[in-house]
C-alpha positions as CSV (number, residue, x, y, z in Angstrom):
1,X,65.3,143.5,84.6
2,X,68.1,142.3,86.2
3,X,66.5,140.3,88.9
4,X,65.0,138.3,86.1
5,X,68.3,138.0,84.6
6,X,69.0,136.7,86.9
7,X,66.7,133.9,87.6
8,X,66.4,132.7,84.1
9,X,70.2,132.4,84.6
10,X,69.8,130.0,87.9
11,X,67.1,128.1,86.4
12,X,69.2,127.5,83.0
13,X,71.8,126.5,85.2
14,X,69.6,124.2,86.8
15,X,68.4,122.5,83.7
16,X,72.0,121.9,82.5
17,X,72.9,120.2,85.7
18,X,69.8,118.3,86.0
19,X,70.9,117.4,82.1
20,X,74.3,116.5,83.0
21,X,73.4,114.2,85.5
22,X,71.0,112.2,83.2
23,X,73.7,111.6,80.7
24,X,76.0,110.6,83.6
25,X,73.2,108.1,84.7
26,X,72.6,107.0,81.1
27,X,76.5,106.4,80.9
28,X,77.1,104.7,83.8
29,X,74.1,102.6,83.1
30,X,75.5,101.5,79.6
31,X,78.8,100.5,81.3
32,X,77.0,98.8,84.5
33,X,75.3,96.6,81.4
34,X,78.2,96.2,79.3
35,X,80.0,95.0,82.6
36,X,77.8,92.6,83.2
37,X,76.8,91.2,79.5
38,X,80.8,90.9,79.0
39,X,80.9,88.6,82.3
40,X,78.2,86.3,81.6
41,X,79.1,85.3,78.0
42,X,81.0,82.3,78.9
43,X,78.2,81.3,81.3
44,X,75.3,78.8,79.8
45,X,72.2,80.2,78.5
46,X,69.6,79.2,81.5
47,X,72.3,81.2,83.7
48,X,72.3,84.5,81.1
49,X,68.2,84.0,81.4
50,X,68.2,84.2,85.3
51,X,70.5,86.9,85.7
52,X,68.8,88.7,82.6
53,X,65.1,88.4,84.5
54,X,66.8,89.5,88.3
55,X,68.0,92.7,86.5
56,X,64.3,93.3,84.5
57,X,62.8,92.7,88.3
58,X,65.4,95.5,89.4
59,X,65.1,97.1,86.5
60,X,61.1,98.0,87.0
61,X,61.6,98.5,90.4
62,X,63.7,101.0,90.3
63,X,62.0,102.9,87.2
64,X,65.4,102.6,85.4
Protein backbone atom coordinates (compact mmCIF):
# COMPACT_ATOMS: atom_id res chain seq x y z
CA UNK A 1 0.00 0.00 0.00
CA UNK A 2 2.51 2.33 0.60
CA UNK A 3 4.70 1.67 -2.39
CA UNK A 4 1.73 2.68 -4.38
CA UNK A 5 1.37 5.68 -2.35
CA UNK A 6 3.92 6.40 -3.25
CA UNK A 7 3.98 6.33 -6.99
CA UNK A 8 0.73 7.90 -7.46
CA UNK A 9 2.44 10.61 -5.45
CA UNK A 10 5.58 10.92 -8.07
CA UNK A 11 3.41 10.62 -10.97
CA UNK A 12 0.89 13.54 -9.55
CA UNK A 13 3.90 15.40 -9.03
CA UNK A 14 4.94 14.84 -12.43
CA UNK A 15 1.70 15.91 -14.02
CA UNK A 16 1.81 19.24 -12.00
CA UNK A 17 5.19 20.03 -13.27
CA UNK A 18 4.58 19.00 -16.71
CA UNK A 19 1.33 21.40 -16.06
CA UNK A 20 3.32 24.19 -14.73
CA UNK A 21 5.59 24.28 -17.55
CA UNK A 22 2.80 24.59 -20.18
CA UNK A 23 1.33 27.61 -18.57
CA UNK A 24 4.89 29.04 -18.31
CA UNK A 25 5.16 28.34 -22.17
CA UNK A 26 1.68 29.62 -22.79
CA UNK A 27 2.80 32.81 -20.82
CA UNK A 28 5.81 33.53 -22.18
CA UNK A 29 4.37 32.92 -25.61
CA UNK A 30 1.60 35.64 -25.02
CA UNK A 31 4.30 38.12 -23.93
CA UNK A 32 6.90 36.97 -26.85
CA UNK A 33 3.57 38.15 -29.11
CA UNK A 34 2.55 41.06 -27.31
CA UNK A 35 6.38 42.13 -27.57
CA UNK A 36 6.38 41.87 -30.92
CA UNK A 37 2.59 43.19 -32.07
CA UNK A 38 3.50 46.35 -29.73
CA UNK A 39 6.78 46.94 -31.85
CA UNK A 40 5.40 46.73 -35.18
CA UNK A 41 2.37 48.99 -34.87
CA UNK A 42 4.05 52.07 -36.10
CA UNK A 43 5.44 49.98 -39.02
CA UNK A 44 3.32 49.97 -42.53
CA UNK A 45 0.99 47.25 -43.17
CA UNK A 46 2.98 45.21 -46.02
CA UNK A 47 5.80 45.10 -43.14
CA UNK A 48 3.09 43.80 -40.24
CA UNK A 49 2.18 41.11 -43.18
CA UNK A 50 5.82 39.89 -43.70
CA UNK A 51 6.76 39.58 -40.22
CA UNK A 52 3.09 38.17 -39.40
CA UNK A 53 3.77 35.23 -42.28
CA UNK A 54 7.77 34.62 -40.94
CA UNK A 55 6.30 33.87 -37.50
CA UNK A 56 3.15 31.56 -39.00
CA UNK A 57 6.34 29.72 -40.98
CA UNK A 58 7.95 29.46 -37.47
CA UNK A 59 5.06 28.99 -35.93
CA UNK A 60 4.10 25.45 -37.79
CA UNK A 61 7.51 24.55 -37.69
CA UNK A 62 7.94 24.46 -34.38
CA UNK A 63 4.30 22.92 -33.59
CA UNK A 64 3.72 26.08 -31.32
Amino acid sequence: MLAVSHRMRATNLALALKHSEMVWSVERLEQIHDAIVGAMQPADRETGERVFAALREVQGRCNL
